[in-house]
N, C-alpha and C positions, 0 to 999 in steps of 0.2 A: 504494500500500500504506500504510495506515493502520498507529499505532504509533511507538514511539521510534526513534534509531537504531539502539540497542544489537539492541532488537527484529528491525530489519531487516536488519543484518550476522548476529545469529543465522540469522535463517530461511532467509539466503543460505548458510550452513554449512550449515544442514540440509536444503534442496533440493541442493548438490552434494553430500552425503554420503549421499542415500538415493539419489541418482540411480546415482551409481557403485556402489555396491553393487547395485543393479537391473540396470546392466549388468552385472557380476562374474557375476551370480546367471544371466542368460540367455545369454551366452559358450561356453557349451558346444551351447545351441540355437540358435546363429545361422545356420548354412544352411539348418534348414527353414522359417526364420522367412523368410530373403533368399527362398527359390524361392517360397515363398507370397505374398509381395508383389509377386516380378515375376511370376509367373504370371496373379495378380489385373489388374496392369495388361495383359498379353498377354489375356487372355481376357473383358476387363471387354466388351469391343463384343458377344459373341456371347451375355455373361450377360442384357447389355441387349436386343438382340433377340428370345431367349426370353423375358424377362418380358414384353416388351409381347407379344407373342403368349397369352403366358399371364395375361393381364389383370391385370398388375401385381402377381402371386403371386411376390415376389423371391426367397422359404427356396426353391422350386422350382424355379424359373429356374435359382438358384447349383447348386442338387442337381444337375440336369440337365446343367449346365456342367462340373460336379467328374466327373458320370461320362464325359463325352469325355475330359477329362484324362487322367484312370485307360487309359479304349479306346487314345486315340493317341500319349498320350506316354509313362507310367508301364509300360505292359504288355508294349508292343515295347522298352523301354531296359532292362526286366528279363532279356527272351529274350534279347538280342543279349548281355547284360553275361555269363550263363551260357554262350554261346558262344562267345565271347571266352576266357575262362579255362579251357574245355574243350580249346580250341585251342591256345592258349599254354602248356598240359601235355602237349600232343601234343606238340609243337616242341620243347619240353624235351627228352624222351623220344627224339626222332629224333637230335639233334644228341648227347646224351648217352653212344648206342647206334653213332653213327657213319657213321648213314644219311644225315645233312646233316652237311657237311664241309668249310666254307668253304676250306681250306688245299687239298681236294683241287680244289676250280676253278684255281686260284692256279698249282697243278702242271699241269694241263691247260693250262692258259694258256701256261702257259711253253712246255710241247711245240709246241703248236700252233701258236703264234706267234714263236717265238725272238727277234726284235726288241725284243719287249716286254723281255726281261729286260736287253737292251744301252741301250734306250731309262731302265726305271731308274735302272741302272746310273752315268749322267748327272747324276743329282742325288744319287746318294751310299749310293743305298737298296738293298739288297740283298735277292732275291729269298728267301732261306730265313729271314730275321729278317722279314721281312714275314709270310711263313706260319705263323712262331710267334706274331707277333704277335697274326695271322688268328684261330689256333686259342684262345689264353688271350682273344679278346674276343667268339670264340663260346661259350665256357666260362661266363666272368661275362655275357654278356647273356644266354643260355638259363639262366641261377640266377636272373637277377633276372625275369625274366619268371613264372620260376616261384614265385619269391618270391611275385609278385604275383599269380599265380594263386590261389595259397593265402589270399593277405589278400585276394581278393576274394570267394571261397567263406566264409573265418570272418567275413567283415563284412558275409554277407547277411544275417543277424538285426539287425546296427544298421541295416543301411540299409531293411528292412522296419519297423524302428521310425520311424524319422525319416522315410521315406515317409507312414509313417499320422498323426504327428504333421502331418506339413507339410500332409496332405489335410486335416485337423482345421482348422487357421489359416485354409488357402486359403479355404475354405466359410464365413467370417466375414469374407474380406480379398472373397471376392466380393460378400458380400451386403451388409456395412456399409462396404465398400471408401468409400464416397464420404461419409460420415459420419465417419469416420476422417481422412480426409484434412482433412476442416473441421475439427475439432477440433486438428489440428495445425496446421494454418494460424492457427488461434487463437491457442494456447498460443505460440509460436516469435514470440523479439521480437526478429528483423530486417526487416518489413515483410510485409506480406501479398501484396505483388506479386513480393518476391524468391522468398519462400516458396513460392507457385506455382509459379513460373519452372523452380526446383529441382525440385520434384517433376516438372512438365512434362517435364525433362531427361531426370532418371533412365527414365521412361516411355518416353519417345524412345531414349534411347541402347539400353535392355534390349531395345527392340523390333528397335532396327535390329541390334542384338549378333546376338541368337536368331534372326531371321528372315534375316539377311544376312552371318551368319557360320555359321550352326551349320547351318542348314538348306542352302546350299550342300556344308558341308562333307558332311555326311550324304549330299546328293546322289551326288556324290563317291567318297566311299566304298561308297555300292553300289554302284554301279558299278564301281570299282577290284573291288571283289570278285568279283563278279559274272563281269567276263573274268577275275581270277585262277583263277576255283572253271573255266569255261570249259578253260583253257589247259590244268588238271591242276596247278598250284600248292599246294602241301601250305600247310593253314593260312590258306585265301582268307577265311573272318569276320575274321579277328584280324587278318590284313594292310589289311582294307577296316577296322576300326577305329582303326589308325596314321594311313590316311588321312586318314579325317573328323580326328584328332588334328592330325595333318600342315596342313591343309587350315584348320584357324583361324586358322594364323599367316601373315598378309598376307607377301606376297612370299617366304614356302618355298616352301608347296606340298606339293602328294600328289607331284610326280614325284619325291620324297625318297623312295618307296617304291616306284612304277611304274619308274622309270626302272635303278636298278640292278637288278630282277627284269629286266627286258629283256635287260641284259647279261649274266646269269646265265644264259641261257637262250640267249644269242650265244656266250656261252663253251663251254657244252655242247651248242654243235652245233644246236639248234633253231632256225635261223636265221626259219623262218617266222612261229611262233609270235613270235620276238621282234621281228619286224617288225611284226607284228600287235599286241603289244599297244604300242611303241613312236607308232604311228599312232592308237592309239584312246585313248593318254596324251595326245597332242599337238591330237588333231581335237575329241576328246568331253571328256575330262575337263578339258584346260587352257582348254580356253574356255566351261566353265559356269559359270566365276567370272566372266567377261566376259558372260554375257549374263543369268545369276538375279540376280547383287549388285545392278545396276539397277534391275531388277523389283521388285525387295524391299524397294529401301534407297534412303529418297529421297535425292535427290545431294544440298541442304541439311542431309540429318541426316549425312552423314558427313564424320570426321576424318581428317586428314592420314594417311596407310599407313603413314608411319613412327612418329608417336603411337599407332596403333593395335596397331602391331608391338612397341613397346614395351612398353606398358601392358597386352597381353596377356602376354608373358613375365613383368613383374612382379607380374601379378596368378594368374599360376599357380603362380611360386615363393613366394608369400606364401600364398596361400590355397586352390592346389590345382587340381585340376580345375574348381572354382567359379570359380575368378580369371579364364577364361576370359572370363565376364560381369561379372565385379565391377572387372577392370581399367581395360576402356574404362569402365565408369562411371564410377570416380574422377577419370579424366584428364577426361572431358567434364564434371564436377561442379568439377575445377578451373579449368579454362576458364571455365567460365561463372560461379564468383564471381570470380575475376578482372576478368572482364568488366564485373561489377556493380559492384565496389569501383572502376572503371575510372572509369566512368559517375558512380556516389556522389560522386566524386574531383572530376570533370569539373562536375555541378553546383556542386559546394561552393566551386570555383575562380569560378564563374561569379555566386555567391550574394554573394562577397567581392568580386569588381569592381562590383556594384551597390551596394554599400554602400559603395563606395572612393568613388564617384560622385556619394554623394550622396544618390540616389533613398531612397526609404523600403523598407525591407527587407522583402523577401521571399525565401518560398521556393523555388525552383529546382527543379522534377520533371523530367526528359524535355525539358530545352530551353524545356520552357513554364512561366511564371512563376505560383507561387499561393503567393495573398494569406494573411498567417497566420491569420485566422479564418475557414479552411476549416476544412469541418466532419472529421474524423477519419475514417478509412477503417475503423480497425480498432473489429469491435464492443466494444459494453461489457460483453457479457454472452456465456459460453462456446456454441457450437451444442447443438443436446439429443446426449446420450450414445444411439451407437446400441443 
């Protein structure tokens, strides 16, 4: 940069102060901007296959692409979301009215089984504060369920907005996707080969998220639903949506939702049905995670089950149901600068015993030495704007 110093501590004020302002300004749209980008990388191989079919006609291709999105992902996550809160006001409604009655299992139990209450008894807990318990947290969980029934009915006009937006980006993140990314690669002065690497990552982790987390879980869950709606289970969308919820988090699990329905259903006498679906919890649904997660997610792209169990909890209480995907990305994004600055480290140690030595100085990449008038990796001049 050409200029005085003064000149160039300005400009450095003035590039972080328009920048932060630019993010200020886009903060409020940042999950249709996030799902437009990871979408763009999820769907970049099929945008590529239709344009070459389509003899390099790219605006086309992405059109093409943008309308499966719309078919496969956006139109069934619509119906199911309206199902969902259809259901969780029915549930409301029952437990409210006194049709579902957790305290009255609790009382059956106790008849039926008399042990049970001497077996509490043992640790201190007693059987009619349990069923008041019972009742005040079927109370508050059928409120907030309903709660959220409600804020998911008034927030389908934002989220039909932020939907058309996010299709809006995606259709520019497919078609100048890889245009974009050169110009970032550009602009970003930590090296051109970290800068990939990262992107590379984020790409990888999103995919193996969505495809090795979410698509499992989904699995999952229709199915959980599927024998709930089967058994006669009041509320099988909404319980096969806990699921899939259930079911992102590395070592919970959906039987957090199969498994006490079982009992409930052992409790009231239905012993077959509860065998049945206790069997189709344990044969079908807990070993899809054992045989899709492989399928799906190459064993070098995935992280530690307890980073991933982490980093999903923390990335849903920060960010929501997106944090789902945004979590493991941060923790693999921090992994892997770490790694770099690891490596950086690692040369720079190895750059300063050469020079302790004596030898004429050089520079140190990757274990292998070059000489300092190599020519610059990084261009002179920015890619064209797509």
């Amino acid at each position: 940069m050409k200029g005085t110093k003064t000149e160039k501590h300005f400009f450095l004020v003035l590039l972080v102060a328009v920048s932060a302002a630019f993010f200020v300004l886009m903060l409020g749209l940042w999950q249709p901007i996030f799902w437009a980008t990871l979408l763009g990388f999820l769907f970049r191989p099929l945008r590529e296959k239709l344009e070459a079919r389509l003899g390099g006609r790219s605006s086309l291709a992405s059109f093409l692409t943008l309308l499966v999105i719309v078919l496969v992902v956006l139109a069934p996550t619509f119906l199911v979301t309206v199902a969902v809160a259809d259901q969780a006001l029915q549930l409301y409604e029952a437990i409210e009215s006194g049709q579902i009655n957790p305290a009255a299992l609790l009382i059956r139990l106790e008849n039926d089984w008399p042990p049970v209450a001497d077996f509490l008894g043992r640790f201190g807990l007693e059987v009619q504060e349990i069923r008041g318990r019972l009742s005040e947290f079927a109370v508050g969980a059928s409120s907030f369920v309903a709660g959220l029934a409600v804020s998911v009915g008034q927030d389908l006009t934002r989220f039909a907005v932020m939907s058309f937006l996010m299709l809006y980006l995606l259709f520019f993140a497919l078609r100048d996707g890889r245009q974009i990314l050169e110009r970032a690669v550009w602009a970003l002065p930590i090296g051109d080969d970290r800068e990939r690497a990262i992107f590379a990552k984020f790409g990888e982790v999103g995919r193996a998220t969505v495809k090795g987390t979410l698509i499992v879980g989904i699995v999952q869950g229709m199915l959980g639903g599927i024998m709930f709606a089967i058994l006669g289970i009041q509320g099988a969308v909404f319980w096969g949506a806990v699921m899939i919820f259930f079911s992102i988090l590395p070592a919970v699990g959906s039987a957090l939702v199969w498994a006490p329905a079982a009992v409930v259903l052992a409790v009231k006498g239905a012993w077959i049905k509860a065998i049945v679906l206790t069997l189709f919890g344990v044969l079908v649904i807990g070993l899809i995670d054992n045989i899709l997660r492989p399928l799906l997610v190459g064993r070098d792209t995935k992280m530690p089950d307890w980073l991933i169990l982490l980093s999903t909890l923390g990335g849903l209480g920060v960010f929501g149901l997106t944090g789902f995907v945004i979590g493991p990305i941060i923790a693999a994004m921090f992994l892997s600068v770490w790694a770099m600055f690891a490596e950086t480290w690692e040369e720079h140690e190895a750059t300063r015993a050469v020079v302790s030595a004596g030898a004429a100085p050089e520079r140190v990449t990757g274990g292998a030495p070059i000489p300092d008038d190599a020519a610059p990796t990084r261009d002179t001049a920015p890619p064209a704007a797509p």
